[in-house]
C-alpha positions in Angstrom: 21.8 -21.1 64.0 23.4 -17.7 64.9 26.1 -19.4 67.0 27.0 -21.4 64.4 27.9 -18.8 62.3 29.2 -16.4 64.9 31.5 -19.2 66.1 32.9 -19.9 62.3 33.1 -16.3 61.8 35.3 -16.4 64.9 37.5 -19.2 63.2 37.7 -17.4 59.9 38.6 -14.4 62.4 41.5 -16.8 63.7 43.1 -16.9 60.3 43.1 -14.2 59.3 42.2 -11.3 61.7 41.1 -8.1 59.6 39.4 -9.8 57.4 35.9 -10.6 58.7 35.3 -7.8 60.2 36.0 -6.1 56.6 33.8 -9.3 55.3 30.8 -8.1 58.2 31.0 -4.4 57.1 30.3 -5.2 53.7 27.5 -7.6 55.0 26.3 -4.5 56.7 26.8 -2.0 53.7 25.1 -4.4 51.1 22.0 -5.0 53.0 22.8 -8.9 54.1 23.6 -8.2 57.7 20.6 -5.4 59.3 22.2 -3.6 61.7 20.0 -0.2 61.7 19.7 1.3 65.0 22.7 -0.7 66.7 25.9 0.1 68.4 27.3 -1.3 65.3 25.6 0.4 62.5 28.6 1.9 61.6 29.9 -1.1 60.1 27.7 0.2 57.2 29.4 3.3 56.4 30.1 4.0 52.9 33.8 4.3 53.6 33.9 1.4 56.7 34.2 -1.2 54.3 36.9 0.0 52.1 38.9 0.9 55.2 38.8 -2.7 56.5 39.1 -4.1 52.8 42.5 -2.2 52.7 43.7 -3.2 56.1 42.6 -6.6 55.5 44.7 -6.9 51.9 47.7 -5.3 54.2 47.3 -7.9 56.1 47.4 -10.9 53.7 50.3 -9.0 52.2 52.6 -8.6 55.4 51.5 -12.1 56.1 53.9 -13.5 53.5 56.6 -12.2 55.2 59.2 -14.0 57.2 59.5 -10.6 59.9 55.8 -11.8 60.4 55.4 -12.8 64.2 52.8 -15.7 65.0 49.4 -15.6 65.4 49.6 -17.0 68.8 52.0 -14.3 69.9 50.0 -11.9 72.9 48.7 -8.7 70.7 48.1 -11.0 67.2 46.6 -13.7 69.3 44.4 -10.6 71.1 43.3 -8.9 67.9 41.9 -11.9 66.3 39.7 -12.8 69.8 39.0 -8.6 69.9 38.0 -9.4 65.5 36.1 -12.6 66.3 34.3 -11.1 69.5 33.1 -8.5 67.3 32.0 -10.4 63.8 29.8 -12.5 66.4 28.3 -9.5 68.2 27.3 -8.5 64.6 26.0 -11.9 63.9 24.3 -12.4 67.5 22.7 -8.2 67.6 20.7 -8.8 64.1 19.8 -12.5 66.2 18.8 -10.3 69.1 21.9 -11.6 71.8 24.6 -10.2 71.0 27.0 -11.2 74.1 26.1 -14.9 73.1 27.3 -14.0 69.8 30.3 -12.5 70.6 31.3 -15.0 73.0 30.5 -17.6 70.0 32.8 -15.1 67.9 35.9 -15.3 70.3 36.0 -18.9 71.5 35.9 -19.6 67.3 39.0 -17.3 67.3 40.6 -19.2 69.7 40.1 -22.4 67.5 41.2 -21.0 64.5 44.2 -19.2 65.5 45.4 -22.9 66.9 44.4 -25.0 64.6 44.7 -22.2 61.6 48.6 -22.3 63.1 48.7 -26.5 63.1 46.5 -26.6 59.4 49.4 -23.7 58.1 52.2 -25.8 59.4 51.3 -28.7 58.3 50.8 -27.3 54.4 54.0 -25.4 54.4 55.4 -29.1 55.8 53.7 -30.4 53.2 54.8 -27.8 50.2 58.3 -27.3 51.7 57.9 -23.8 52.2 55.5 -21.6 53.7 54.5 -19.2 50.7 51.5 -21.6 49.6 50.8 -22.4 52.5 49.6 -19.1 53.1 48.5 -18.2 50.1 46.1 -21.4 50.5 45.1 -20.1 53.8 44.2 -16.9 52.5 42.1 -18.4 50.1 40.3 -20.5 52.5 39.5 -17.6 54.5 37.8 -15.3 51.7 35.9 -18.2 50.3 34.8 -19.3 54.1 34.0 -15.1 54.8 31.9 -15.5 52.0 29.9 -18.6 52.6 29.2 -17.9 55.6 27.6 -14.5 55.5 25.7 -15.7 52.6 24.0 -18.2 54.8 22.9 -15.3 57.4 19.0 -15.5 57.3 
């Protein structure tokens, strides 16, 4: 069950890169995700999840832009495999394999960054312009974040 949910972390991750790891540290912080006595215990921090809340809402912000590169370009495409990887270590440590996890995690980035690209295009194609597009991304993303941690066991 844990790749499941690694891997769709990993899409969610391909969408919208800073975001689940923010939505994992809060996991971590709020009790959902145990993590205690890990390499990644500090996702539980008290300021950790504010930190990656703020980066993540910078994100969806500088998103809108037209400067904006694409997700598939090298270091955006990078960051969200390096974002997945790590939201499915999380996922895969409190399930007790962590590199299966995180492997889970990055081949769902890999999906989502594609087909978050293809499902983007096709809206904004759809709306005319890419504003709503986005902002309908965005919102798929949060609401996915959140189901998905809230069916960790």
């Amino acid at each position: 069950m844990f790749y499941v949910l690694a891997l769709a972390l990993g899409v969610v991750a391909g969408l919208r890169a800073v975001l689940v790891p923010a939505a994992v540290s809060w996991a971590v912080r709020l009790g959902v995700l145990d993590l205690s006595g890990t390499w990644l215990a500090f996702l539980g921090n008290a300021w950790i999840p504010w930190l990656l809340t703020g980066l993540a809402v910078i994100e969806m912000i500088t998103d809108q832009l037209p400067s904006t590169p694409s997700r598939t370009v090298p270091v955006q495409f990078a960051a969200r495999i390096v974002n997945g990887a790590l939201a499915g270590a999380a996922v895969g440590l409190a399930a007790g394999n962590w590199v299966a996890g995180a492997g889970a995690g990055a081949a769902g980035a890999v999906i989502g960054t594609l087909g978050g690209r293809a499902f983007r295009g096709r809206l904004a194609a759809a709306f005319g312009r890419d504003r709503p597009a986005a902002l309908v991304e965005d919102v798929v993303a949060v609401g996915a974040a959140v189901l998905i941690l809230a069916a960790l066991p």
